[in-house]
Chimera marker file (.cmm) of the C-alpha trace (Angstrom):
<marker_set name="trace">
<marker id="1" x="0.000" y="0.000" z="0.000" r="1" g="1" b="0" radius="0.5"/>
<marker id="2" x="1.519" y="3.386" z="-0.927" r="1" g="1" b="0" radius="0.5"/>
<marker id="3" x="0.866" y="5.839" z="2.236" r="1" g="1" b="0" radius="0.5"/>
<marker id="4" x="1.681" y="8.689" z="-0.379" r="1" g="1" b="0" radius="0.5"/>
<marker id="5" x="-1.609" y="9.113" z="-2.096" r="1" g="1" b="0" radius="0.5"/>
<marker id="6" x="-4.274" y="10.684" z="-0.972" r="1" g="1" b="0" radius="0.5"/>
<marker id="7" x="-7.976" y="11.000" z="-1.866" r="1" g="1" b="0" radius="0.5"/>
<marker id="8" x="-9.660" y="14.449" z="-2.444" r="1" g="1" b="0" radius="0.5"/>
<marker id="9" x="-13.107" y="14.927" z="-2.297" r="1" g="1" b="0" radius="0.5"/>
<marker id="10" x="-14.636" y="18.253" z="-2.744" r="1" g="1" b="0" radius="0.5"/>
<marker id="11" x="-11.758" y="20.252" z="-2.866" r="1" g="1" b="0" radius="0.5"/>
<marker id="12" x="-12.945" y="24.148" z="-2.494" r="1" g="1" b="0" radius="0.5"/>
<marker id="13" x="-9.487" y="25.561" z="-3.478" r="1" g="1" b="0" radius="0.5"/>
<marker id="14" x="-9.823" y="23.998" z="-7.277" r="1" g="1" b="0" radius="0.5"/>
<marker id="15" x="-13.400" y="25.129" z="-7.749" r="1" g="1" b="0" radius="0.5"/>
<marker id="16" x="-12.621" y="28.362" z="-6.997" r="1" g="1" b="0" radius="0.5"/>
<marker id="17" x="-9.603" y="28.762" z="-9.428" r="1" g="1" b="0" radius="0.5"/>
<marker id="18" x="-12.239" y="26.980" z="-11.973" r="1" g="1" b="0" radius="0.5"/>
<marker id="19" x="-15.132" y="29.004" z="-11.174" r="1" g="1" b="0" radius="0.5"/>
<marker id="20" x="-14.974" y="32.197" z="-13.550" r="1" g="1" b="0" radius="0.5"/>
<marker id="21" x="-12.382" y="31.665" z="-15.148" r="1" g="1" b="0" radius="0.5"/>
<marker id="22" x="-13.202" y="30.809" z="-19.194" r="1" g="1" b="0" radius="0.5"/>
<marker id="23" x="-16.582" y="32.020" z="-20.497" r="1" g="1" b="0" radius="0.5"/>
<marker id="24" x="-19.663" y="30.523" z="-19.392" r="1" g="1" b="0" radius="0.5"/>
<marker id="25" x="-22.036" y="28.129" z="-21.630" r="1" g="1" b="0" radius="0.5"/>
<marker id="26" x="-24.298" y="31.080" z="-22.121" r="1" g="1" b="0" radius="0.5"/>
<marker id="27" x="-21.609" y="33.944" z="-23.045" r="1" g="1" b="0" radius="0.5"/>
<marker id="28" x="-19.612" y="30.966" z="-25.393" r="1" g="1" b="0" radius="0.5"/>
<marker id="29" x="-23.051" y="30.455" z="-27.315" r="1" g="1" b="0" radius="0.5"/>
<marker id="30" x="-23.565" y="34.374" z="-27.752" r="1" g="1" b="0" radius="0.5"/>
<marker id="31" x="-20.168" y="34.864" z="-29.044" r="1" g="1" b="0" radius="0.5"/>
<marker id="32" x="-20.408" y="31.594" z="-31.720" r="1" g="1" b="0" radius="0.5"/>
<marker id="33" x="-24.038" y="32.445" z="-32.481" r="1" g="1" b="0" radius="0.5"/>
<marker id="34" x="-22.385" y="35.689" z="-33.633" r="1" g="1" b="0" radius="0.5"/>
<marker id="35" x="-19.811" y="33.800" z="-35.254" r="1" g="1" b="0" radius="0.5"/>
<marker id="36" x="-21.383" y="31.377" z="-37.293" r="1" g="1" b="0" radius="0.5"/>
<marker id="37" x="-23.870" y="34.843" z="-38.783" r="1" g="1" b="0" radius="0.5"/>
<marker id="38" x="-20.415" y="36.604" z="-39.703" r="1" g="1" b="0" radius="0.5"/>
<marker id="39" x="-18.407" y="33.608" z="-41.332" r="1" g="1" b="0" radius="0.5"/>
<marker id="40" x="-21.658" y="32.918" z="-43.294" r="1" g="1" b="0" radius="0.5"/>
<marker id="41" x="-21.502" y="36.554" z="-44.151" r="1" g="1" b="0" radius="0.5"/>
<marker id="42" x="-17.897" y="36.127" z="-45.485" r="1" g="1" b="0" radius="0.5"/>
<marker id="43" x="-16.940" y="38.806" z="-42.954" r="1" g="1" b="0" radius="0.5"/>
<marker id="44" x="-14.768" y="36.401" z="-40.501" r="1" g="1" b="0" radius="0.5"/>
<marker id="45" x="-13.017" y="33.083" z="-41.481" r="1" g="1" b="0" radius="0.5"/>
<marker id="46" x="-11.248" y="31.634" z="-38.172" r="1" g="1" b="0" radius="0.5"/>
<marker id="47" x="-11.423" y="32.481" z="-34.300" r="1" g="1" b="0" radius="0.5"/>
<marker id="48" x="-8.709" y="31.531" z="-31.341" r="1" g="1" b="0" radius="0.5"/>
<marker id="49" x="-9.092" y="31.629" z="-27.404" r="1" g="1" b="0" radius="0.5"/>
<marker id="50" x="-6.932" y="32.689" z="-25.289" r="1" g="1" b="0" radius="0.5"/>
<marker id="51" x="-6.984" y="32.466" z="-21.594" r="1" g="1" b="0" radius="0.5"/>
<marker id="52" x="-5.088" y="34.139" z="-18.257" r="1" g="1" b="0" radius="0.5"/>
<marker id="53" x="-5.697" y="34.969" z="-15.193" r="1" g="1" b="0" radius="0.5"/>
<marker id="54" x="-7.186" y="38.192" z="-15.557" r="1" g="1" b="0" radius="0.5"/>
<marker id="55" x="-9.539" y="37.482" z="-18.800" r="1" g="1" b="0" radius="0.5"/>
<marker id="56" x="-10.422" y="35.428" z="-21.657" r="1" g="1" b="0" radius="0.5"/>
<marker id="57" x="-10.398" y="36.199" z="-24.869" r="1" g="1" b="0" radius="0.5"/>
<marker id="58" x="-12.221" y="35.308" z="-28.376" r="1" g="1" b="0" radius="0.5"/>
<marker id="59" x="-10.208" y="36.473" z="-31.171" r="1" g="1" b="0" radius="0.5"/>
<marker id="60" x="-11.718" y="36.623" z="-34.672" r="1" g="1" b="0" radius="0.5"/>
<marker id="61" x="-9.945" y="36.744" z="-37.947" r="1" g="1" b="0" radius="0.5"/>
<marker id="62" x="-10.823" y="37.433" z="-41.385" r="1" g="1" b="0" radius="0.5"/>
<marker id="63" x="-8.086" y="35.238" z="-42.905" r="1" g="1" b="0" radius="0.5"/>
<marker id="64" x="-6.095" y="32.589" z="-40.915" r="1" g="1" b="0" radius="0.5"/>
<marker id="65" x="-2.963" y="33.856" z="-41.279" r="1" g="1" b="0" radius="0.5"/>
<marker id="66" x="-2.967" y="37.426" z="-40.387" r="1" g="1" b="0" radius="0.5"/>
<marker id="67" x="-3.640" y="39.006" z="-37.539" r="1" g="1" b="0" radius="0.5"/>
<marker id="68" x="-6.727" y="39.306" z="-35.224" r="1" g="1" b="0" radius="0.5"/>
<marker id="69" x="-8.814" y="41.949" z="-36.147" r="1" g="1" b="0" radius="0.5"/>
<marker id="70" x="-11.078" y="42.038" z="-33.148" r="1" g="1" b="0" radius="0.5"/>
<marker id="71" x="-10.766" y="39.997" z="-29.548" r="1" g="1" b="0" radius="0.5"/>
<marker id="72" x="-14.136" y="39.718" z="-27.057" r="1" g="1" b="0" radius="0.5"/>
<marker id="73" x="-12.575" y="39.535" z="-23.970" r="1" g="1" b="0" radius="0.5"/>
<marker id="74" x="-14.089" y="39.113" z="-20.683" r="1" g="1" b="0" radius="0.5"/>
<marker id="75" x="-12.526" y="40.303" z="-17.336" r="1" g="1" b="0" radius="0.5"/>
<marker id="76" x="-12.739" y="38.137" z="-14.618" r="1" g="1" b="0" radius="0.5"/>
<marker id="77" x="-12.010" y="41.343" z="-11.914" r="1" g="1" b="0" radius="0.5"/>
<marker id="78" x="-12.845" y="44.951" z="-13.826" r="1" g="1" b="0" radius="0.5"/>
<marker id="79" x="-11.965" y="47.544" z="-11.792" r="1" g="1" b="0" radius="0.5"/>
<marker id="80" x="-15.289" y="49.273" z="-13.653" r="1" g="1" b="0" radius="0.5"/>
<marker id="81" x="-18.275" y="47.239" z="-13.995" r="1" g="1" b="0" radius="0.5"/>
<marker id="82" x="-18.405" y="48.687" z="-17.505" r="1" g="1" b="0" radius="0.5"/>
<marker id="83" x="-15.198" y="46.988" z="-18.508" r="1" g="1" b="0" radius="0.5"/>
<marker id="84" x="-16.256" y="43.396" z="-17.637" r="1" g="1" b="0" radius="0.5"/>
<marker id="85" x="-16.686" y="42.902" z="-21.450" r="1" g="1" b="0" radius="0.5"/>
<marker id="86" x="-14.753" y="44.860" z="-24.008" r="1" g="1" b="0" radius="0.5"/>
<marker id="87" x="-13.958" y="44.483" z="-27.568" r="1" g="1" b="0" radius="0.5"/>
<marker id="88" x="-10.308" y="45.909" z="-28.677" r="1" g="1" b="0" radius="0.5"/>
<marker id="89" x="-8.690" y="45.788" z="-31.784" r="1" g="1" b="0" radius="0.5"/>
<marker id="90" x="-5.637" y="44.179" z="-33.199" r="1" g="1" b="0" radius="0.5"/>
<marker id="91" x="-3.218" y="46.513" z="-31.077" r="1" g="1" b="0" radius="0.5"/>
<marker id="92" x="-5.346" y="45.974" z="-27.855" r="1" g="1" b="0" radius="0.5"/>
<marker id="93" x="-7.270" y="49.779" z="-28.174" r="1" g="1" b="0" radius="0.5"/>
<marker id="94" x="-10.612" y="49.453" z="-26.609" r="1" g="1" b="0" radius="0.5"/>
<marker id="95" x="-13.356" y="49.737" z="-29.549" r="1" g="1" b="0" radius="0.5"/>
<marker id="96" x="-16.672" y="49.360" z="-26.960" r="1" g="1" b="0" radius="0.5"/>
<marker id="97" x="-16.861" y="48.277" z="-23.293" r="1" g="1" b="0" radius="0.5"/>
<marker id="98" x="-20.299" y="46.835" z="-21.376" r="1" g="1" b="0" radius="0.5"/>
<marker id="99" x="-21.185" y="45.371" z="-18.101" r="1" g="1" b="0" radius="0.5"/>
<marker id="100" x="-23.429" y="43.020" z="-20.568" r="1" g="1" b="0" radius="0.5"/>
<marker id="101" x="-21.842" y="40.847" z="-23.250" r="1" g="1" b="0" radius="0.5"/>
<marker id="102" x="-25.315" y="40.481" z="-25.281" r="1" g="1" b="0" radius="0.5"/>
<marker id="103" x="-26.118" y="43.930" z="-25.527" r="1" g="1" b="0" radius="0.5"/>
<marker id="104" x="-22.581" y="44.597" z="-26.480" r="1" g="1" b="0" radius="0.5"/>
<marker id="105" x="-22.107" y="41.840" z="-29.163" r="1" g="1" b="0" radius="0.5"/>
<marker id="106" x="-25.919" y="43.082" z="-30.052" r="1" g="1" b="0" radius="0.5"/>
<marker id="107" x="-25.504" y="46.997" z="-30.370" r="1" g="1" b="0" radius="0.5"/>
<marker id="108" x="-21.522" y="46.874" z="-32.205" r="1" g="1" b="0" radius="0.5"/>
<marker id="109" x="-21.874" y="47.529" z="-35.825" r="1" g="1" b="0" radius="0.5"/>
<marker id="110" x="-19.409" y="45.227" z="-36.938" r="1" g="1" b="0" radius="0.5"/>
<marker id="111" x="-19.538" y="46.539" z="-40.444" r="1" g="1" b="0" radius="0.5"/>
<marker id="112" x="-18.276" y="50.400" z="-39.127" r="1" g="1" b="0" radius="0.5"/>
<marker id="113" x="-15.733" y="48.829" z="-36.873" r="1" g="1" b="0" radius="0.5"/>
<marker id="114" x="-13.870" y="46.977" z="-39.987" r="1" g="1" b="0" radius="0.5"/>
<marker id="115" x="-10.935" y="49.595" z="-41.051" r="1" g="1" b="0" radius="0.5"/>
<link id1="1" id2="2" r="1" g="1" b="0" radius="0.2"/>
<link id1="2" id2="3" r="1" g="1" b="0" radius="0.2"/>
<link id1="3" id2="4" r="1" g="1" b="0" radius="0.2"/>
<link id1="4" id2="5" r="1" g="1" b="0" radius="0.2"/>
<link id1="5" id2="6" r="1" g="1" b="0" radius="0.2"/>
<link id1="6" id2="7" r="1" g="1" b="0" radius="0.2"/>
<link id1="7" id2="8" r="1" g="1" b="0" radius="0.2"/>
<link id1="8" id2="9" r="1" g="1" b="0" radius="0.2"/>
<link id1="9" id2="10" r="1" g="1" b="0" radius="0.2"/>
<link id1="10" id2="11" r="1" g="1" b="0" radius="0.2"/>
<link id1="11" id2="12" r="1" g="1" b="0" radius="0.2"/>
<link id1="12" id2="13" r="1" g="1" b="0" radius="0.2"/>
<link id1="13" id2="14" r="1" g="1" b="0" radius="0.2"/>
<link id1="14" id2="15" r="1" g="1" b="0" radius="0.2"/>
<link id1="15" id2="16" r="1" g="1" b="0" radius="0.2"/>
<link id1="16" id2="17" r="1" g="1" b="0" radius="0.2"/>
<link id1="17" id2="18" r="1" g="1" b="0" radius="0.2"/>
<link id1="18" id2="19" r="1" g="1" b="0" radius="0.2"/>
<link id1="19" id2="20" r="1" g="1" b="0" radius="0.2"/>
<link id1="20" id2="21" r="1" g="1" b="0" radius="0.2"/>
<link id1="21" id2="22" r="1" g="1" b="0" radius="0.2"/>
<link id1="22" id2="23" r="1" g="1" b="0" radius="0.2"/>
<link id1="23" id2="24" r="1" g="1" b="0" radius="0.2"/>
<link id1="24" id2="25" r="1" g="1" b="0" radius="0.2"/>
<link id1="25" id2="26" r="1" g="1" b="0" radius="0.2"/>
<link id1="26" id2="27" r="1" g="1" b="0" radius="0.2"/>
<link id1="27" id2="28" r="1" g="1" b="0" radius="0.2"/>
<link id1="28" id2="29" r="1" g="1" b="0" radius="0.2"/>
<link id1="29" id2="30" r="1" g="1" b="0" radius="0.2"/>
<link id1="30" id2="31" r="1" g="1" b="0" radius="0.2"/>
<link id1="31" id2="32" r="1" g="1" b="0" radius="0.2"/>
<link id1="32" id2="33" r="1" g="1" b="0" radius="0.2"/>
<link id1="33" id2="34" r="1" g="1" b="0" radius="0.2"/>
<link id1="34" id2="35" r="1" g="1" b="0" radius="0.2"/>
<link id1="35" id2="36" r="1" g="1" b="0" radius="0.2"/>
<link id1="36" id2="37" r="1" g="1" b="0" radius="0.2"/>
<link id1="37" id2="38" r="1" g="1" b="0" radius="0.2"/>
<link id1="38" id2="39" r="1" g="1" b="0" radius="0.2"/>
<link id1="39" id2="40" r="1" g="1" b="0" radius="0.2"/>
<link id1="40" id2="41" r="1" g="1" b="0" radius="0.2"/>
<link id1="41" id2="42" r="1" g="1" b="0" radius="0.2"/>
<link id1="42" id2="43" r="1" g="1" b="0" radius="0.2"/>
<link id1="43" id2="44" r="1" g="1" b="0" radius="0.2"/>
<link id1="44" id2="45" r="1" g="1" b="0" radius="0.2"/>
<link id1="45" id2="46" r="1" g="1" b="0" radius="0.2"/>
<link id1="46" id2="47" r="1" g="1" b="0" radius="0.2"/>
<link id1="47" id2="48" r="1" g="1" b="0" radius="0.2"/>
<link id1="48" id2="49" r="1" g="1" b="0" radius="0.2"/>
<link id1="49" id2="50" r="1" g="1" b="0" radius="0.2"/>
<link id1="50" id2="51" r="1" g="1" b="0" radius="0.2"/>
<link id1="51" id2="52" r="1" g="1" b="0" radius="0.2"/>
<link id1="52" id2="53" r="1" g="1" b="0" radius="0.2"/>
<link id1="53" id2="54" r="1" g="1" b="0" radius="0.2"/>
<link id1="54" id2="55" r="1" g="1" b="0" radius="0.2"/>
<link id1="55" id2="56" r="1" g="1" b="0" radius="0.2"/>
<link id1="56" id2="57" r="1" g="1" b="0" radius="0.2"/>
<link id1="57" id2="58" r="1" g="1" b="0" radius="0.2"/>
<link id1="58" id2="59" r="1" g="1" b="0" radius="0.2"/>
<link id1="59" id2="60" r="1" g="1" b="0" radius="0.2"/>
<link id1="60" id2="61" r="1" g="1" b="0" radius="0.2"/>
<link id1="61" id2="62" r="1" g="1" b="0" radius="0.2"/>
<link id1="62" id2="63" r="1" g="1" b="0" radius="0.2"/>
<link id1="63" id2="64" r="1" g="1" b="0" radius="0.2"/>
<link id1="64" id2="65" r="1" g="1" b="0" radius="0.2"/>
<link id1="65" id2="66" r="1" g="1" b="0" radius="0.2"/>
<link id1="66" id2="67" r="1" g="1" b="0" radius="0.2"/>
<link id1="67" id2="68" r="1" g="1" b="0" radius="0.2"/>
<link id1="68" id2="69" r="1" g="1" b="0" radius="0.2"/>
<link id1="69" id2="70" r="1" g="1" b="0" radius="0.2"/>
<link id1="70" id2="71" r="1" g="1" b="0" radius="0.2"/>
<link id1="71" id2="72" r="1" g="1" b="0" radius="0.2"/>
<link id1="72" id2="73" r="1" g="1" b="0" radius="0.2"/>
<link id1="73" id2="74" r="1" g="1" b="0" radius="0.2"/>
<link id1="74" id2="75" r="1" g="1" b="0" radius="0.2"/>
<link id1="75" id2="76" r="1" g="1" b="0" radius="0.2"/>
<link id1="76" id2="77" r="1" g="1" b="0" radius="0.2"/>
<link id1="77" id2="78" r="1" g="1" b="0" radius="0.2"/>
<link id1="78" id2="79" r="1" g="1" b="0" radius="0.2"/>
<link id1="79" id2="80" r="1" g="1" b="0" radius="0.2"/>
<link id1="80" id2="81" r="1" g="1" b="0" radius="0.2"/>
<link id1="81" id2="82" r="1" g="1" b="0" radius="0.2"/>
<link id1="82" id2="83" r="1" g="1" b="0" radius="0.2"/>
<link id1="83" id2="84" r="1" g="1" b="0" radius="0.2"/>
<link id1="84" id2="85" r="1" g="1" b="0" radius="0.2"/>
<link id1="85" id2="86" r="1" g="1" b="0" radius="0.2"/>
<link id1="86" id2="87" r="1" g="1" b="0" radius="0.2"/>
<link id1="87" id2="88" r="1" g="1" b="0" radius="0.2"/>
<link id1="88" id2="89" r="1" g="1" b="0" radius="0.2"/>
<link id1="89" id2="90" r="1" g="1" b="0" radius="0.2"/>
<link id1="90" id2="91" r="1" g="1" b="0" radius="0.2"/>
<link id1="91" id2="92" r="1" g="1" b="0" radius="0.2"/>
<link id1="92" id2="93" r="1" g="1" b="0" radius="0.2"/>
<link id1="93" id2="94" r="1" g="1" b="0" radius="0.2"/>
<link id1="94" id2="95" r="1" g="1" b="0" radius="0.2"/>
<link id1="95" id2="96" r="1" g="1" b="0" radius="0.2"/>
<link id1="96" id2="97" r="1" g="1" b="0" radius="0.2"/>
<link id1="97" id2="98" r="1" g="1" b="0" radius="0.2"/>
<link id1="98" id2="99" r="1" g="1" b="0" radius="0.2"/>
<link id1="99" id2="100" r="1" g="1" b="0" radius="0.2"/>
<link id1="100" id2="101" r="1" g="1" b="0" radius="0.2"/>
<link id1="101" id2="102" r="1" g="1" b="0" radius="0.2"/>
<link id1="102" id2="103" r="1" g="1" b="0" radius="0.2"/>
<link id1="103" id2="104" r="1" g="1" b="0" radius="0.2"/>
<link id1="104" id2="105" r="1" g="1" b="0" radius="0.2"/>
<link id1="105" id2="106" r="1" g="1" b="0" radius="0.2"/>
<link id1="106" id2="107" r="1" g="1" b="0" radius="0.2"/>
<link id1="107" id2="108" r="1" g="1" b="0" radius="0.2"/>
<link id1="108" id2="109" r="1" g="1" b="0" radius="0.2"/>
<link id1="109" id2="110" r="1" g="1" b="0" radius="0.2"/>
<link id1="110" id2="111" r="1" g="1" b="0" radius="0.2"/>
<link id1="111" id2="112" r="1" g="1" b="0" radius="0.2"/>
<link id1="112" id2="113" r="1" g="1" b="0" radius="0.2"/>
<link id1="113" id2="114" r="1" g="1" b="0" radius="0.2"/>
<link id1="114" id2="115" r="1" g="1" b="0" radius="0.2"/>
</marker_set>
């Protein structure tokens, strides 16, 4: 029997690193809903994720092999309630900000943003 091992069972401290950390089901279907209505639009071709401790991010491309041209990001600790969700441009520039991703993603005329 190896004494080393030990069984964890409900283990708060992992949860809580988990918990808020990536975008939730509902947030992840706004942004691909979105997504899916722009590729079919021939607007944007590929997306990437990218994750840290302080937000997530959805970065969309209009051909795979340049740059981002927009990232959704979501902060996990805003120091303004109005920055929880923002959407920034290639060099990181704020575009638009909300408290709500929906009625962000919802009032952002994508076709103005575009340079």
């Amino acid at each position: 029997m190896n004494n080393n091992l030990r069984l964890v069972v409900n283990n708060t401290d992992i949860k809580r690193l988990e918990d808020n950390h990536f975008f939730e089901k509902d947030e992840l279907k706004i942004i691909l809903d979105l997504y899916a209505k722009m590729v079919s639009e021939g607007s944007w071709k590929d997306y990437g994720l990218s994750i840290s401790s302080k937000q997530v991010g959805f970065s969309v491309f209009k051909n795979a092999a340049e740059n981002a041209i927009y990232k959704i990001c979501k902060n996990f600790k805003p120091k303004n309630k109005n920055l929880k969700y923002l959407i920034t441009d290639t060099n990181g520039k704020i575009l638009k900000n909300s408290s709500e991703l929906n009625s962000l993603l919802k009032n952002t005329n994508w076709k103005k943003l575009q340079k």
